[in-house]
Every structure is written in structure tokens, then in C-alpha cells.
C-alpha positions in Angstrom: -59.3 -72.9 -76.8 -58.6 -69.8 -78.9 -57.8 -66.9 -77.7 -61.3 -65.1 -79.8 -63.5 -67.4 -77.5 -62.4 -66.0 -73.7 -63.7 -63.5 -72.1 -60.5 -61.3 -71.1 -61.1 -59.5 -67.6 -58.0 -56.8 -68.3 -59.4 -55.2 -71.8 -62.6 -54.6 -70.2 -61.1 -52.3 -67.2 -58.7 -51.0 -69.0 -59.5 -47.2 -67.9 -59.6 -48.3 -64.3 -55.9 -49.5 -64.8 -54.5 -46.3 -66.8 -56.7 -44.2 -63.9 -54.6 -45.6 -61.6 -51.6 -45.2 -63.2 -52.0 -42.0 -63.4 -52.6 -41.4 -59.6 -49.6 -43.3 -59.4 -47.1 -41.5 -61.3 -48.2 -38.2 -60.0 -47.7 -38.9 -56.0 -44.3 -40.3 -58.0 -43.9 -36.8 -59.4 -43.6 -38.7 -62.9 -45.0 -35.8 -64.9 -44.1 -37.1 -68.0 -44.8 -40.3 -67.8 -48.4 -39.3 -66.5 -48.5 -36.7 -69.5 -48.7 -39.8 -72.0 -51.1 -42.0 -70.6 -53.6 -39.1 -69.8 -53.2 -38.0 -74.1 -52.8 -41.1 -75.1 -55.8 -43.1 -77.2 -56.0 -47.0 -76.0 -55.9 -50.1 -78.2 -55.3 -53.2 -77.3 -54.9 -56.7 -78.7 -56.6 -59.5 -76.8 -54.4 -62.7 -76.3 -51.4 -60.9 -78.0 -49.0 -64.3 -76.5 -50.0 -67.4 -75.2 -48.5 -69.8 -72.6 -50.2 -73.4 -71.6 -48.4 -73.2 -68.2 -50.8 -73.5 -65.3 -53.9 -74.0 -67.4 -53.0 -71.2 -70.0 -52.0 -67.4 -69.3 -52.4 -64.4 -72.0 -50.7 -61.7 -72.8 -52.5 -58.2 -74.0 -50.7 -55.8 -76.1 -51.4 -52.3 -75.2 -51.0 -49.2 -78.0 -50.3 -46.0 -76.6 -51.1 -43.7 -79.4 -50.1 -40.2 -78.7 -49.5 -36.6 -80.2 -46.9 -36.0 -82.3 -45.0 -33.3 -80.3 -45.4 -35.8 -77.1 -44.2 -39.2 -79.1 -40.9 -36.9 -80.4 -40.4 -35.4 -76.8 -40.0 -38.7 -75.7 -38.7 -40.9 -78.7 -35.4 -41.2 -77.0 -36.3 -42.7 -73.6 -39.3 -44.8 -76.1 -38.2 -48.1 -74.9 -37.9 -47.8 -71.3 -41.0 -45.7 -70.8 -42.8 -48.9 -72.5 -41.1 -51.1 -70.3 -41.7 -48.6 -67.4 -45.8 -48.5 -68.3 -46.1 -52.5 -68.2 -44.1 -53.1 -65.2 -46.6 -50.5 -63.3 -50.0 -51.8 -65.4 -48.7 -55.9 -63.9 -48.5 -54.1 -60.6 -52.1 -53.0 -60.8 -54.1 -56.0 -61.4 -54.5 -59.6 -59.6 -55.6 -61.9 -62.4 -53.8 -64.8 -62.2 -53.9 -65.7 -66.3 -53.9 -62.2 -68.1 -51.1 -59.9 -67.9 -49.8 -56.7 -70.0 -47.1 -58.6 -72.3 -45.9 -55.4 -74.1 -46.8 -51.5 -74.5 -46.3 -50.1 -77.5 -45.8 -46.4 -77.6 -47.1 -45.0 -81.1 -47.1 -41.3 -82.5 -50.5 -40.3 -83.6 -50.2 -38.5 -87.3 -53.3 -35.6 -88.0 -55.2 -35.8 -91.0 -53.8 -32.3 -92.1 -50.2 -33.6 -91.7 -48.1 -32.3 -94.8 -44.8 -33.9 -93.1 -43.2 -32.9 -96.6 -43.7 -29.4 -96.2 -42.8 -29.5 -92.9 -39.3 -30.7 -93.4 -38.7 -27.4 -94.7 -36.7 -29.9 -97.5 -39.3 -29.7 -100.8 -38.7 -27.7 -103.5 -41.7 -26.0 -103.9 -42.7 -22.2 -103.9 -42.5 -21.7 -100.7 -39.1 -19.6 -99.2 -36.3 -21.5 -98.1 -33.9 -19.8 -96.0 -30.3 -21.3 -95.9 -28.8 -21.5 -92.3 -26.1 -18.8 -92.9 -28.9 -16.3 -93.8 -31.2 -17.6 -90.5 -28.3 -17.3 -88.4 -27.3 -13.6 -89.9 -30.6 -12.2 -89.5 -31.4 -13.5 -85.6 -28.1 -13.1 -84.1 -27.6 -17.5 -84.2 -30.0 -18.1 -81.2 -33.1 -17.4 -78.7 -36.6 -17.4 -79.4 -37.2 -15.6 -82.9 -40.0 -13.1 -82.7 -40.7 -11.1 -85.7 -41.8 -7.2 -84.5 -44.5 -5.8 -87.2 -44.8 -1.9 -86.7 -45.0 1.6 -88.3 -41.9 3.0 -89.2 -42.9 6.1 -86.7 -42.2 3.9 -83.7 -39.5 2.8 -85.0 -37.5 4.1 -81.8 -39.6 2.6 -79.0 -39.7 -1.0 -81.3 -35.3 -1.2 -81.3 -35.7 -0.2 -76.9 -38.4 -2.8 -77.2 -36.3 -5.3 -78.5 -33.3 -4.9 -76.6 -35.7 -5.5 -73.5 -36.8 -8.6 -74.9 -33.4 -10.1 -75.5 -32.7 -10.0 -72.2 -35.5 -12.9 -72.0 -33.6 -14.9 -74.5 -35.8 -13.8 -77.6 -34.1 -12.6 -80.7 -35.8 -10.1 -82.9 -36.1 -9.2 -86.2 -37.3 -4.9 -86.7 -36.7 -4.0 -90.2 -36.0 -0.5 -89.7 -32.7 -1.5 -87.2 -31.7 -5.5 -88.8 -31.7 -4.8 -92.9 -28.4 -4.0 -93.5 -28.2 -1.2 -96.6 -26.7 -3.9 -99.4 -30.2 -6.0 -98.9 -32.8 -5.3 -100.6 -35.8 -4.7 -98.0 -38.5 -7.5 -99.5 -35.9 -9.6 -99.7 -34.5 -10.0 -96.1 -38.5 -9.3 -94.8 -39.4 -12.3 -95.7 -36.8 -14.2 -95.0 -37.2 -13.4 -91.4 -41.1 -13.6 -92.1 -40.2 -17.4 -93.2 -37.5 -18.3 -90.5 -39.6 -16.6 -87.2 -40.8 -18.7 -84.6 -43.4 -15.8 -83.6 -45.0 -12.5 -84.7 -45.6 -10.1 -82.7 -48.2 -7.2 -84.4 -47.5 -3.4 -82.4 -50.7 -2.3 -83.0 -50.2 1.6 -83.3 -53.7 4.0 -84.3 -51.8 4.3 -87.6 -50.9 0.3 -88.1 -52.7 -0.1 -91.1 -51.7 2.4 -92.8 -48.3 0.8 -93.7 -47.3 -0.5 -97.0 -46.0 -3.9 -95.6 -47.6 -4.3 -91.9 -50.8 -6.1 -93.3 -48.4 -7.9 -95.9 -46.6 -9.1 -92.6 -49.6 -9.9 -90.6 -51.1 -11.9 -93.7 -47.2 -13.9 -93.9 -47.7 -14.9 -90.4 -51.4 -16.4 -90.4 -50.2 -18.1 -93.5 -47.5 -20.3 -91.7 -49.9 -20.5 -88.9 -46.8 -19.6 -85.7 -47.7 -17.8 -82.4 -49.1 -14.4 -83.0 -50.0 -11.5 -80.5 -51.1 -8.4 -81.4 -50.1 -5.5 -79.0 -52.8 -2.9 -78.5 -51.1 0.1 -78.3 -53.7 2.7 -80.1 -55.6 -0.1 -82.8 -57.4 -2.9 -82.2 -56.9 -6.1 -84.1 -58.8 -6.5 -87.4 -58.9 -8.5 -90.1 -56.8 -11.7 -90.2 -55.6 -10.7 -86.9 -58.8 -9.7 -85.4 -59.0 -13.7 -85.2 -56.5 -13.4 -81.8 -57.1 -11.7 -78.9 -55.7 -8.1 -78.3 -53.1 -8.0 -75.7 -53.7 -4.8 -74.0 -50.4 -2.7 -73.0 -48.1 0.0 -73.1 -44.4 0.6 -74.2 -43.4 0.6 -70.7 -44.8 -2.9 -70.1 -45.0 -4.4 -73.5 -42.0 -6.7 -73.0 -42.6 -8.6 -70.0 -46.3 -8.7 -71.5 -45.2 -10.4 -74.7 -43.1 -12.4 -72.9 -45.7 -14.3 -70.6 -47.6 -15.2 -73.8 -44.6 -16.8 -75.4 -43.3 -18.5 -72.3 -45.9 -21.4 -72.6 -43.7 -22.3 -75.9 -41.2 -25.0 -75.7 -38.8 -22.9 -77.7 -39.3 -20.1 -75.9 -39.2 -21.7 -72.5 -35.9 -23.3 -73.5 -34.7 -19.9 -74.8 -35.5 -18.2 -71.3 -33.6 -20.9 -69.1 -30.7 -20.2 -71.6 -31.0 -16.5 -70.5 -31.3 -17.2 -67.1 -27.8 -19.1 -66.9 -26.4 -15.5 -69.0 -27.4 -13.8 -65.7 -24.8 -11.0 -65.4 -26.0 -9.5 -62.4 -28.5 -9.6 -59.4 -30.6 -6.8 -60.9 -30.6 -8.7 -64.5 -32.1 -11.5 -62.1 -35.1 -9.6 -60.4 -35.9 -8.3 -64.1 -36.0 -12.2 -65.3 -37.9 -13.1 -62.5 -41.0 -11.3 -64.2 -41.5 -14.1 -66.2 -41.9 -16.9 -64.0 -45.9 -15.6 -62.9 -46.8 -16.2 -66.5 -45.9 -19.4 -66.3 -48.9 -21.7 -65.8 -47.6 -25.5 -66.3 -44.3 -27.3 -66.1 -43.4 -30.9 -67.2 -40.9 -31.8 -64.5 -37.7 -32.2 -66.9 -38.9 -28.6 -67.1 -38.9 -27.7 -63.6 -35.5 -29.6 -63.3 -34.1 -27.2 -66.2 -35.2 -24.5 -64.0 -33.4 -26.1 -60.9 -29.9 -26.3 -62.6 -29.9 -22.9 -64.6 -30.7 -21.5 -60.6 -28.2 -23.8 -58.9 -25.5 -23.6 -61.3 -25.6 -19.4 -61.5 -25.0 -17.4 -58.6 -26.2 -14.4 -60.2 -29.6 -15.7 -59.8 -28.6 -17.2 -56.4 -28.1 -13.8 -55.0 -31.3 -12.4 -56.9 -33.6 -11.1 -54.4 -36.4 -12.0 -57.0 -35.0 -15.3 -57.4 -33.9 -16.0 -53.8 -37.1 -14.7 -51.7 -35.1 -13.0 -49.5 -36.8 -9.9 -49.5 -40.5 -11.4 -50.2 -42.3 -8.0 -49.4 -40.6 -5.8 -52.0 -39.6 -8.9 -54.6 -41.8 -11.9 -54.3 -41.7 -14.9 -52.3 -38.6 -16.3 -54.9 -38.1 -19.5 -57.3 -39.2 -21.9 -54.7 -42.8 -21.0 -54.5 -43.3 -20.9 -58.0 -41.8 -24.4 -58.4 -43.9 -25.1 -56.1 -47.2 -24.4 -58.1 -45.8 -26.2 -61.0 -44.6 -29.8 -60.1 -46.0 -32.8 -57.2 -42.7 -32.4 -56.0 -41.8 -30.2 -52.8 -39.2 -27.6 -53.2 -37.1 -25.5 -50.7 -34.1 -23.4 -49.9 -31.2 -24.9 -48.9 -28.2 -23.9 -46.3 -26.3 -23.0 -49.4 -28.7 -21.0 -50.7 -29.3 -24.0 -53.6 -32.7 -25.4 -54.1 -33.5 -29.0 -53.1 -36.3 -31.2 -52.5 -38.2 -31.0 -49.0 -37.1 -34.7 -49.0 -33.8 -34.6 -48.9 -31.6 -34.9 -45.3 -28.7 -33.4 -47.0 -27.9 -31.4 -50.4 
């Protein structure tokens, strides 16, 4: 009998299956794993193998066609998550002559998908920065956040910066990073094309500026991360499109900083700050980050774990260790706590571990 003439029970409750997998790999604290199958769009092939033992069993083919940015997260570990997802669906179902054969994990592409433009490789006339120039202009690393402002604030924009890099982002401000043998156009927008983020200081005066609107217009072109900083101005024109964040010098860092965090780049960036702790009161002012944070992916909590484990700056961080919960915040643990299935807590050495564990 072929395969186009049964009436296959598993394609038909597919949804339950994936449900349930999904309840199952979060009581497993398999964030990841239950990431995919929740993004993922379903296609499966009916009778995908065949075997005439005991009256005939069939084998389904399941595609798992997900984002971009989740297929690449997870291209490395692609085989044994697919092997992983069949195991668990098998474990799901009782019918006796179906059965998941294979998963295929598959990256969905969007229509608007100009993958030669985004490899940053064709000549066209778009900017092309060279590595020596990127590394030049934003230090070699952390999070790359271009500062639009009026050359009268120039002052509070360079103590403005200095506060983010303690976060792990590196700026670009025009007035204090063009160096007087570049020419100003020139090195602008190379930082303009080589930023991960913009970040528009919204002075009353803001556009009045030769080059802020230029700037503003740059960044909506390559479509990164914007925020525009009310500090006098309220956003307009291409930039009216994104909400104001309301602040004040005093404030403006750890504000800009919570937008960003929810970045990849920028999340790595700030665990790579964390582990240059220098000193306990470097820690508590790192700590203000971690309320902005809304959502973690466990490899992301686990990054967390280790940059806290492995520095005792942070360790002896009031902010970090909860010690002192009335005047600093209950510590690293509760957060943690918010973000992942898992159970967190302090151990005897002051390390964190799971609630599980009998021993660190």
C-alpha cells in the first residue's frame, strides 16, 4: 500500500507533540532548545521511510524552519539538537507504526534578504571600512555606539563616554576620536559605517548642526539600534520614528545602556566588562545593568555564572553579592532567578550554584 493512501495519525497532531515538547524542555531548563521549536514553522513529509517489519512502520520527516539569527546561533550544535528533537518527539507518542525518522533543522531566509550586501564583501558604493581603520577608530573591541551631538556638549558627551566604557561599549565622539591628520568626513563616516548603534543626544539646539541630521539620516539608512536621548529636543523627522528616551547627563549612561543590553553584541560586550572588574565599587556600578535585562537564553545566564564565579571583584560586590540587600539590591542570584527555569543560589564560597546541587 503506498504511503499517499494511509491516514498518518502523527502529522495530524503535530502541534500537540511540539506543545509538549516544549513543556518538556522548559521544566529541563532547555531554553534553547525550547527557543527553536516555539519559532520554528512545521513541515513534514508523510511516509518519509518505510519498513515491512510487523505489518509495515513509517517514518515522518520533520522540518524545523527557523530565523536566521536562531539557525546561525545554533549551526554548530545543528546535528545533535536534531537528533536531540526526534529522540524527545519518539518519546511523546504511542503509535506503534509511525515514528519521527529524522528532524531537519532549516534557516528560514526573508524576502528582503540582500545576503550580498550583507557580507560587507561587494564592491558597490556603499563604504567599506578595512579592519585596521575599525580597529583604530573603536579602540579593537566592545559594543560600538556612535554618539551624535552638538559640538557645545562636547564636554559632557567625552564624560559620557568614558561612563559607558565601563559597560563594555566603545564610542566613537568626533570632537575627542578624529585625530588632526584625518580629514573629519572622512573618519565620520567610517565610524557611521562600522557602528553597531547610534545614539542621537538630543540637545534644544540638535538640529542646528551641520552634520547631526547627516548622522541621524546615515543611521536609519543601515537600519542598526538607534535611541535618541531627550535631553532639551524631542525626536523629529527620521528619528521621530523611535521613541524618545527621557534623561539627564547624570543618568544618561546607565539609561542607554539598558536599551542596548537586550543586543547580543552588546550583552556579550557587558559579560566581557564584567570579568575586567577592577574593583568592588566598579562592581555595584555594573550591577545597574542587570534590571534592564528582561530575557536570557540559558547559555546566557551560564555566561553570566562564570564571568561572576571566575572574578572576585564581582564576588565581593555588594551589588553583585546581595550582601547588603537594603542599600544595594538583593544581588546576581535573584536576577538569575527571573531569567532562567533553573533555581540559583549562593554558595559557602560565596560562588553561585544551582538549588540542586549537594555540593559545589
Amino acid at each position: 500500500m503506498s504511503s499517499e493512501a494511509i491516514r498518518f495519525k502523527i502529522p495530524g497532531n503535530i502541534d500537540f507533540y511540539l506543545a509538549a515538547l516544549s513543556m518538556v524542555f522548559s521544566q529541563e531548563g532547555k531554553r534553547s532548545l525550547q527557543e527553536l521549536i516555539v519559532n520554528a514553522k512545521i513541515r513534514i513529509e508523510e511516509g518519509y521511510s518505510y519498513d515491512n517489519w510487523d505489518g509495515g512502520i513509517y517514518g515522518h520527516a520533520l522540518h524545523l524552519v527557523v530565523p536566521e539569527k536562531l539557525f546561525l546561533k545554533n549551526i554548530k550544535q545543528r546535528n545533535e539538537i536534531q537528533i536531540k528533537i526526534k529522540e524527545e518527539l519518539n518519546k511523546l507518542h504511542d503509535i506503534s507504526n509511525e515514528f519521527f525518522d529524522i528532524v531537519f533543522l532549516e534557516m528560514e531566509m526573508g524576502e528582503e534578504n540582500d545576503w550580498r550586501k550583507d557580507s560587507g564583501l561587494q564592491l558597490t558604493g556603499n563604504r567599506m571600512v578595512l579592519p585596521n581603520t575599525t580597529k583604530r577608530i573603536w579602540n579593537g573591541e566592545g559594543y560600538r555606539v556612535f554618539l551624535s551631538h552638538k559640538s557645545d556638549v562636547k564636554k559632557e558627551t567625552a564624560e559620557l563616554k568614558d561612563q559607558l566604557c565601563q559597560f563594555g561599549i566603545s564610542c566613537f565622539v568626533a570632537h575627542k576620536d578624529i585625530t588632526p591628520t584625518k580629514k573629519w568626513q572622512d573618519e565620520i563616516e567610517n565610524a557611521l559605517a562600522s557602528m553597531d548603534a547610534f545614539v542621537a543626544l538630543m540637545t534644544a539646539d540638535f538640529h542646528d548642526s551641520d552634520w547631526t541630521d547627516q548622522e541621524v539620516g546615515f543611521a536609519f539608512a543601515r537600519n542598526v539600534p538607534i535611541v535618541a536621548v531627550r535631553l532639551g529636543k524631542d525626536p523629529y523627522g527620521f528619528i521621530g520614528k523611535f521613541q524618545g528616551l527621557s534623561s539627564a547627563w547624570s543618568t544618561a549612561a546607565i539609561d542607554i545602556v539598558k536599551v542596548f543590553i537586550k543586543h547580543e553584541r552588546m550583552f556579550l560586550a557587558y559579560i566581557q566588562a564584567l570579568r575586567k572588574c577592577r574593583n568592588y565599587d566598579m562592581g555595584n556600578t555594573l550591577s545597574a545593568a542587570l534590571p534592564g535585562i528582561e530575557t536570557l537564553t540559558s547559555e546566557q545566564v551560564d555566561k553570566l555564572i562564570a564571568a561572576y564565579n571566575e572574578t572576585s571583584e564581582l564576588r565581593g560586590s555588594y551589588a553583585f553579592n546581595g550582601k547588603k540587600p537594603y542599600s544595594y539590591g538583593a544581588g546576581l542570584v535573584h536576577h538569575l532567578n527571573r531569567f532562567d527555569t533553573r533555581q540559583f543560589q549562593f554558595s559557602a564560597n560565596g560562588r553561585i550554584k544551582l538549588m540542586t546541587e549537594n555540593k559545589w
